[in-house]
C-alpha positions as CSV (number, residue, x, y, z in Angstrom):
1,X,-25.8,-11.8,67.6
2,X,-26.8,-8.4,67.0
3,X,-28.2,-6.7,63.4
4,X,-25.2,-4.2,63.7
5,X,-22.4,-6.9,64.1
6,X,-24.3,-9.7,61.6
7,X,-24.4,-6.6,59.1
8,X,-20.6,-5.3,60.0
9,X,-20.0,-9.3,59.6
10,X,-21.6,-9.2,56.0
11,X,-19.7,-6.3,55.1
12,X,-16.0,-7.7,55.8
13,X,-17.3,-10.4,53.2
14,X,-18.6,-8.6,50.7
15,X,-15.2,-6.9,50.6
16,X,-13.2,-9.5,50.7
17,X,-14.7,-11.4,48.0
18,X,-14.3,-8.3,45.8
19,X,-11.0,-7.9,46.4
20,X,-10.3,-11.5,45.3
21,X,-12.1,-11.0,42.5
22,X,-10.3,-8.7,40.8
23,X,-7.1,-10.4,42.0
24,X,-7.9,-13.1,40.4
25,X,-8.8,-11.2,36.7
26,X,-5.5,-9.4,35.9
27,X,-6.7,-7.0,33.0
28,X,-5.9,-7.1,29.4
29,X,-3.1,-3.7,29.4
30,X,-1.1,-5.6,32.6
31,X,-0.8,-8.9,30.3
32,X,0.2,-6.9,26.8
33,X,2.5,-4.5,28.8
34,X,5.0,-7.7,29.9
35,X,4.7,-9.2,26.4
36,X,5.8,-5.9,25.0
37,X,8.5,-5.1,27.0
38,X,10.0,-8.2,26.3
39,X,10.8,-7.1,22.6
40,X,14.4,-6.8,23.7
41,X,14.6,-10.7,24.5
42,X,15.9,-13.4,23.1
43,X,15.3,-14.2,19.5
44,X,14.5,-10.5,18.8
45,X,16.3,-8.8,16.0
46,X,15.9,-5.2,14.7
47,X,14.7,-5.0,10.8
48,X,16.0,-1.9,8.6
49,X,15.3,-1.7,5.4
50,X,18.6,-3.9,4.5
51,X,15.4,-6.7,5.4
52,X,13.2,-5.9,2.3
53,X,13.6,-6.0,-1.0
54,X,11.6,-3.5,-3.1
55,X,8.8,-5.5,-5.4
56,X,7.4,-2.5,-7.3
57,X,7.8,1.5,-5.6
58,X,10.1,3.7,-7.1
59,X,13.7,3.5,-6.5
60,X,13.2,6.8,-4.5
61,X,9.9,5.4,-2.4
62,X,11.3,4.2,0.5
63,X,14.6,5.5,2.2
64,X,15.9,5.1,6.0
65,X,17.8,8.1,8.6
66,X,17.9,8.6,12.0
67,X,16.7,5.0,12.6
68,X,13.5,5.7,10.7
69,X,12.2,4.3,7.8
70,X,10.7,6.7,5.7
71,X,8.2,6.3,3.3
72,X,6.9,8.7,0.7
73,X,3.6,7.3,-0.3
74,X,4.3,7.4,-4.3
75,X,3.6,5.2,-5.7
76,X,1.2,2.3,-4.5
77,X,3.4,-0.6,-3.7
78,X,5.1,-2.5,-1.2
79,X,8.8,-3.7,-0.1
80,X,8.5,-7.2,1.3
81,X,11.0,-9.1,3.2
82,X,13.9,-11.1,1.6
83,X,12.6,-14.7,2.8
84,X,9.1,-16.3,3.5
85,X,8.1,-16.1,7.6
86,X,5.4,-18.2,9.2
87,X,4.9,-17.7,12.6
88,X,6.7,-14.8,14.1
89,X,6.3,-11.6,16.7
90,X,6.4,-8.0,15.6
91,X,6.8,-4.8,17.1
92,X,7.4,-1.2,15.7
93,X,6.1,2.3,15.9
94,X,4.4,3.7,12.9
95,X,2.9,7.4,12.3
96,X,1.0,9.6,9.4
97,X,2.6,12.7,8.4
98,X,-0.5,13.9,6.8
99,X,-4.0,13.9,7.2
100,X,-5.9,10.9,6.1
101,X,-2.9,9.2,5.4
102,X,-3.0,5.3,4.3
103,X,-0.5,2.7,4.5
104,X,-0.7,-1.3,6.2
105,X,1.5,-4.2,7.1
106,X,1.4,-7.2,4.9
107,X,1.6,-10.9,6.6
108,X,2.3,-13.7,5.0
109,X,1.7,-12.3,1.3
110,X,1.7,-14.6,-1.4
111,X,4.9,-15.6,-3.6
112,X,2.6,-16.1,-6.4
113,X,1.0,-12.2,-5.9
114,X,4.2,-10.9,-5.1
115,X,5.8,-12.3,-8.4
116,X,2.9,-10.9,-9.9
117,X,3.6,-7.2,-9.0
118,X,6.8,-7.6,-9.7
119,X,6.0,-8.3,-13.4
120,X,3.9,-5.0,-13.2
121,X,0.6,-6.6,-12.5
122,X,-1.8,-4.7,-10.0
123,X,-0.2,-3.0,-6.6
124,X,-0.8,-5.0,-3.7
125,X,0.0,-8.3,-2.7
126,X,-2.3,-11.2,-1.4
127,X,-2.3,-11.9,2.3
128,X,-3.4,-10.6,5.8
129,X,-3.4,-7.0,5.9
130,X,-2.9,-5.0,9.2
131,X,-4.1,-1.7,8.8
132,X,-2.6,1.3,9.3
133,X,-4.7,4.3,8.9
134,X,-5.3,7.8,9.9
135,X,-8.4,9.4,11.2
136,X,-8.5,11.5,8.8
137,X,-9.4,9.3,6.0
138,X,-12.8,8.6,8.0
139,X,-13.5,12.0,6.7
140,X,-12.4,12.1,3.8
141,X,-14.1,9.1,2.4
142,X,-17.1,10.1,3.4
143,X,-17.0,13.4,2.1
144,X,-15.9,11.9,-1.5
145,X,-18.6,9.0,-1.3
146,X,-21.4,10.9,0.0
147,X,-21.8,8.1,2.4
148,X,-21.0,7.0,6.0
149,X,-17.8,5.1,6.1
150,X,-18.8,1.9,8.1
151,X,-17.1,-0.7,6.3
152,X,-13.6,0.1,7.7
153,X,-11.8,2.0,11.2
154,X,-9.2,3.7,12.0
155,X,-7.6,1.6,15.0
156,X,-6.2,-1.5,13.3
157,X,-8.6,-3.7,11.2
158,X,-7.2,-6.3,10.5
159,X,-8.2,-8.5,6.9
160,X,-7.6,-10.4,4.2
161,X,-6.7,-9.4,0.8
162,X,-7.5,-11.0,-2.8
163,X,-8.0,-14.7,-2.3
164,X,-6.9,-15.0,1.3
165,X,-9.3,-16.0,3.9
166,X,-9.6,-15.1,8.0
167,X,-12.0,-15.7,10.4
168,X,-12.8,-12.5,12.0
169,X,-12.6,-12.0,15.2
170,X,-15.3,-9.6,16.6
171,X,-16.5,-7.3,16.1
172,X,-16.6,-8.1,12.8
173,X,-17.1,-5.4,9.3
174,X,-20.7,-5.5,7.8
175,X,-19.1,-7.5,5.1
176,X,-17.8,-10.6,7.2
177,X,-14.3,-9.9,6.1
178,X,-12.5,-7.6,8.5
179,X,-11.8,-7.5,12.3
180,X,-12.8,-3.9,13.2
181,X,-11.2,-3.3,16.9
182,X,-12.9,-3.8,20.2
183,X,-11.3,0.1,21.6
184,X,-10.1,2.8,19.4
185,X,-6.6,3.0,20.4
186,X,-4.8,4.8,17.6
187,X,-3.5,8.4,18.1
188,X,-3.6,10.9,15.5
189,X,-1.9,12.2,12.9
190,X,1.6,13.5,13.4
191,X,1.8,11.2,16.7
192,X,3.6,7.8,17.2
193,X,1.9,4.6,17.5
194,X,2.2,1.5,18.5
195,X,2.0,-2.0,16.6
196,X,2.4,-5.4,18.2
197,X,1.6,-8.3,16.1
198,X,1.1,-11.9,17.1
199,X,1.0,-14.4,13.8
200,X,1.1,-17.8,14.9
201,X,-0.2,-21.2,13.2
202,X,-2.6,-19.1,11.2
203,X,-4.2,-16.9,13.7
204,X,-3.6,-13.0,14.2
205,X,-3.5,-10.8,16.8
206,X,-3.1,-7.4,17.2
207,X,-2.2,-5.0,19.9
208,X,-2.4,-1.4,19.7
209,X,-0.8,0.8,21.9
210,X,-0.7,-1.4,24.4
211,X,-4.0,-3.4,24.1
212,X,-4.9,-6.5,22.2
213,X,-7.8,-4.9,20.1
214,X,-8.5,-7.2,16.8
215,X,-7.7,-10.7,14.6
216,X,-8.3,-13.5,13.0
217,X,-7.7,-17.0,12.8
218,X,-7.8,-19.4,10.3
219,X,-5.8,-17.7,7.7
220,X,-4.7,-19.0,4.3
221,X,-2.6,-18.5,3.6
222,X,-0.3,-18.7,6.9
223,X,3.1,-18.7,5.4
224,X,4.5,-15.3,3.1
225,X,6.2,-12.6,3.1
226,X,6.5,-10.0,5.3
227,X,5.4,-6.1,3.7
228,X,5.2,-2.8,4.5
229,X,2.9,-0.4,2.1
230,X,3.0,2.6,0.0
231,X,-0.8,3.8,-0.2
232,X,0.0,7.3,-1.7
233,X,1.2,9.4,1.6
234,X,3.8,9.9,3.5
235,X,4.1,7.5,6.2
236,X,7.2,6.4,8.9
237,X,8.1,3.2,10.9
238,X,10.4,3.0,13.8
239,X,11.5,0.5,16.5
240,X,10.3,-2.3,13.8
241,X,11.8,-5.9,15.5
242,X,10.9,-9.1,14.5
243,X,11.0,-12.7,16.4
244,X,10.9,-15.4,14.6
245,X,8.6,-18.7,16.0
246,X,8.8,-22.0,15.8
């Protein structure tokens, strides 16, 4: 056999074991994308904000048109959702109207911290919190503190809050606490993006626009309410479906 046919030989191989390769590895977007399209399966229903009950905004907080749930920032607080959930799927589309804009997604909050607030006592409830943040906070922060903001993202941390616990998934905060996300995903303000949320048997997962980016597992608690925030701008949701798991 000849060096030009062994190394024509060699070649076919090389490129057919590539090619099987990377056959064999679909990537992570093709996986998310046919989980989220499914949103409009079985067991999916759309929430409005007939699903939450106002714990302690103003009366004037947190109004709904044109399919979207509007939000005006003022003050810090949260509307959480008429029962308990444990393991359940989430979808919905959330963006800043202004600059450095803050605002989150409660799981599994507390009845105990929730009763609390409700009695006037702090703002926020206990639970995993699923960030959702503008870029321009980043600045912000860091012109106020004089210091580089490395604690926290922009993209979807995911964490607990008061006495609830998660294991991190990496890459994890400086602090051990938060899930900072493996690609920054999130768009800008002004601009729609979008959530999916996996809580199942105590673990979290989140996607964001379309890729699976940050978590936790372990979680106590695993069993709450459901919240959306008020962190002192104006923020909307769309498109917000739930499906609840056994």
């Amino acid at each position: 056999m000849t060096l030009l046919v062994r190394l024509f030989i060699l070649g076919l191989a090389l490129a057919f074991d590539l090619a099987n390769s990377h056959a064999a590895e679909p990537t992570q977007a093709s996986t998310t994308s046919a989980r989220i399209v499914a949103d409009d399966g079985p067991g999916w229903t759309a929430w409005t904000l007939d699903q939450f009950k106002n714990v302690n905004c103003a009366t004037n907080t947190w109004s709904m048109s044109d399919g979207v749930i509007r939000c005006t920032g003022n003050p810090v607080g949260v509307i959480r959702s008429h029962h308990s959930v444990t393991n359940l799927e989430l979808v919905v589309e959330w963006r800043h109207l202004q600059s450095g804009g803050n605002s989150g997604i409660f799981l599994w909050a507390t009845d105990s911290s929730i009763k609390n607030l409700e009695a006037g006592n702090g703002r926020l409830p206990e639970g995993i919190e699923v960030q959702v943040l503008d870029h321009g906070y980043t600045a912000q922060y860091e012109r106020d503190h004089k210091k580089k903001a490395d604690w926290f993202t922009t993209h979807g941390d995911v964490f607990p809050t008061g006495s609830a616990i998660m294991k991190p998934f990496p890459p994890v905060a400086p602090n051990g606490q938060r899930s900072f996300p493996s690609k920054n995903r999130s768009r800008g303000v002004g601009e729609w993006n979008h959530y999916y949320v996996r809580a199942l048997n105590g673990e979290v997962r989140l996607w964001v626009n379309g890729e699976e980016v940050s978590g936790g597992s372990q979680c106590k608690p695993a069993s709450g309410y459901l919240c959306l925030e008020s962190e002192g701008a104006p923020v909307e949701f769309r498109n917000l479906k739930v499906r609840l798991l056994p």
